[in-house]
ZATI-108694 format. One line per field, with one value per atom (N, C-alpha, C): x, y, z; atom name; residue in one letter. Coordinates in steps of 0.001 Angstrom, whole numbers, padded with zeros to 6 digits. Each point is the difference from the previous one (the first is absolute). Layout:
N
u	X  ...
v	Y  ...
w	Z  ...
atomo	CA  ...
residuo	A  ...
This chain:
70
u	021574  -000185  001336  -000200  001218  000642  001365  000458  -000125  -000812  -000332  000945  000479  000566  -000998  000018  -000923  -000707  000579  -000673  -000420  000231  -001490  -000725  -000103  -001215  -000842  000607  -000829  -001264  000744  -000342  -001549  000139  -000873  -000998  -000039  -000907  -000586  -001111  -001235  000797  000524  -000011  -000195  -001734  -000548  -001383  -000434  -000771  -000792  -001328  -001342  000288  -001011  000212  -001412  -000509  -001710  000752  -001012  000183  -001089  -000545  -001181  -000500  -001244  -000679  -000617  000415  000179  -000753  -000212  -000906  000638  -000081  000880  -001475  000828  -001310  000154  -000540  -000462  000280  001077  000834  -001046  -000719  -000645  -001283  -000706  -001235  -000122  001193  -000204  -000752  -000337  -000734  000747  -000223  000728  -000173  001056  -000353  000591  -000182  001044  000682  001419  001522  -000844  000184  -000599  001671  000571  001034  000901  001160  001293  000856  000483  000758  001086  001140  001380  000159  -001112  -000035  -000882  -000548  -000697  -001921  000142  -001685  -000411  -001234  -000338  -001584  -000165  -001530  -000647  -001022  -001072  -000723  -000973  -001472  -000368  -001406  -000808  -000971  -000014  -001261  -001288  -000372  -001506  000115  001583  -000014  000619  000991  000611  001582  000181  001512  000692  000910  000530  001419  000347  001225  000184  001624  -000151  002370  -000221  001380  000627  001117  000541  000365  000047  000639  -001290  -001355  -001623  -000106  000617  -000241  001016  -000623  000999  -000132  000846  -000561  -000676  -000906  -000837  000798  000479  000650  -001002  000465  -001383  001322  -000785  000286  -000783  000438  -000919  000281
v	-000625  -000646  -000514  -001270  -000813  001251  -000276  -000041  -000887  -000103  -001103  000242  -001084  000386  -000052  000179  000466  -001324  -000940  -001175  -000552  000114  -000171  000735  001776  000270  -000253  -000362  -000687  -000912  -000839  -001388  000544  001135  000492  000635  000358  001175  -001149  000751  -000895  001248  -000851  000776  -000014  -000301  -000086  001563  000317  001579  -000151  000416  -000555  001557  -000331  000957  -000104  001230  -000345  -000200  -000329  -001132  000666  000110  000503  -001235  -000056  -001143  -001028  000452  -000618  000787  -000363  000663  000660  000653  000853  000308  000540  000426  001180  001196  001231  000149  000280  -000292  001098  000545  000937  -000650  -001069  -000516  -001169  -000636  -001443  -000725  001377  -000599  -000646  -000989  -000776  000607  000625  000550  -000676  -000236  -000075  001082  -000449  001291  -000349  001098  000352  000247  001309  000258  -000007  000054  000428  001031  001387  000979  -000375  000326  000245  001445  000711  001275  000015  -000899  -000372  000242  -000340  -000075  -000991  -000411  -001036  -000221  -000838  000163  -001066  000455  -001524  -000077  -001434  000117  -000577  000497  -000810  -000504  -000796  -001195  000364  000745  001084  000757  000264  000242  001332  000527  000978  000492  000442  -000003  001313  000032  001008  000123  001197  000282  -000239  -000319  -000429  000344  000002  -000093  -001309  -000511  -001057  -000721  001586  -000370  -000455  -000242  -000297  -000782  -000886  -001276  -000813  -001567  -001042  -000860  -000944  -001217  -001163  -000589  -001082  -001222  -001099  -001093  -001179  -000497  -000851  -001228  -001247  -000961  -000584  -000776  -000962  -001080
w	024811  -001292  -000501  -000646  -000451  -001201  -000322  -001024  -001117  -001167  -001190  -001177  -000718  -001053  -000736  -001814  -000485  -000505  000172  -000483  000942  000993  001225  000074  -000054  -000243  -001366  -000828  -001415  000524  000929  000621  000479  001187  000858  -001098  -000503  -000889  -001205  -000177  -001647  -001092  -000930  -001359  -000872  000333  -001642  000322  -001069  -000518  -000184  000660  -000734  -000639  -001383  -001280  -000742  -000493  -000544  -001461  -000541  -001236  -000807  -001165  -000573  -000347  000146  -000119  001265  001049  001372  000708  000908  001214  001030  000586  001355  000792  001407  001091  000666  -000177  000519  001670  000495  001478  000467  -000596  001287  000266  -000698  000012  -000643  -000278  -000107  -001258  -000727  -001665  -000889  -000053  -001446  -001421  -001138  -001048  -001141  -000855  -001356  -000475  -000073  -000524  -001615  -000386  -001328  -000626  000697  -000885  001166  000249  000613  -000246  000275  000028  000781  -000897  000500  000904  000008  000652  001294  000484  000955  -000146  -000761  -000021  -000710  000405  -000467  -000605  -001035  -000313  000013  001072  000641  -000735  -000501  000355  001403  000204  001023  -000387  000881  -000459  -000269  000507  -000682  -000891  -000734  -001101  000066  -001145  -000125  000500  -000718  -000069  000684  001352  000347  000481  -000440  000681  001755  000206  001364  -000009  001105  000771  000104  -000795  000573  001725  000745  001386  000217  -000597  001002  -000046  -001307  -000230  000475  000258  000344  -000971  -000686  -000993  000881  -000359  000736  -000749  000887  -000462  -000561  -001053  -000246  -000573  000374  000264  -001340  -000925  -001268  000587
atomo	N  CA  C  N  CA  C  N  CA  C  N  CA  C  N  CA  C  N  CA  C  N  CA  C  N  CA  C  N  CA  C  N  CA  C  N  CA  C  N  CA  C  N  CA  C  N  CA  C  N  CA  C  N  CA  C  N  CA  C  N  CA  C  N  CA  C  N  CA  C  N  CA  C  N  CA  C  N  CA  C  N  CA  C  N  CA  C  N  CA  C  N  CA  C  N  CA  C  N  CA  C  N  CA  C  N  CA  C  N  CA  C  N  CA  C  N  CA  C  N  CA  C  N  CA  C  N  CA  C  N  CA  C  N  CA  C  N  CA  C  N  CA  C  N  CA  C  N  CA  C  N  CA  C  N  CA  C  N  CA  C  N  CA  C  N  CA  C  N  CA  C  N  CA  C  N  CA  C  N  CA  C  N  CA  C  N  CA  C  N  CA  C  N  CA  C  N  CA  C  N  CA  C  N  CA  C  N  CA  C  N  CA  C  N  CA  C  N  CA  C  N  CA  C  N  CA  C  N  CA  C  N  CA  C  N  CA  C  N  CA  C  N  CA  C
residuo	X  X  X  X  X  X  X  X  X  X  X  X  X  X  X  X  X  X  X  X  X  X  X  X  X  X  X  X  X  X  X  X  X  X  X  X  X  X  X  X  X  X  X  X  X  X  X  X  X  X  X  X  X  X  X  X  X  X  X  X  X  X  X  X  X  X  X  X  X  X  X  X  X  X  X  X  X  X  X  X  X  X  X  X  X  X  X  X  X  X  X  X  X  X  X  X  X  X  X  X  X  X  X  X  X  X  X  X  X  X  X  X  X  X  X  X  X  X  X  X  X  X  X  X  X  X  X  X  X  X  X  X  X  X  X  X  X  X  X  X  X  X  X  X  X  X  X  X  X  X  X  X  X  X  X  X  X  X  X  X  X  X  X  X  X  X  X  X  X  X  X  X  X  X  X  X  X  X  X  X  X  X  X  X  X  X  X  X  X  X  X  X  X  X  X  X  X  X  X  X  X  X  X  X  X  X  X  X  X  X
């Protein structure tokens, strides 16, 4: 492996964060359900609804944010 200075590996690497947002949608990495972020915790939890309705606690590491395009 090369030696890089640090502004070539800048170059090599993405540095932007996907980040859940309240109000936005994210997707359930173990099963692929689309939910609405209800609330966001700085402590890692997070509060869904689902689309059939009702509101639950959940783990930030489960969720991914779903990118949506207007």
């Amino acid at each position: 492996m090369e030696d890089l200075t640090i502004s070539e590996v800048r170059k090599t690497r993405q540095t932007y964060e996907k980040s859940l947002i309240q109000g936005a949608k994210a997707k359930i990495k173990h099963t692929g359900q689309v939910v609405k972020v209800v609330r966001v915790s700085d402590h890692g939890i997070s509060v869904v609804e689902f689309r059939t309705g009702g509101e639950f606690f959940i783990s930030n590491k489960f969720l991914e944010p779903v990118l949506t395009v207007h």
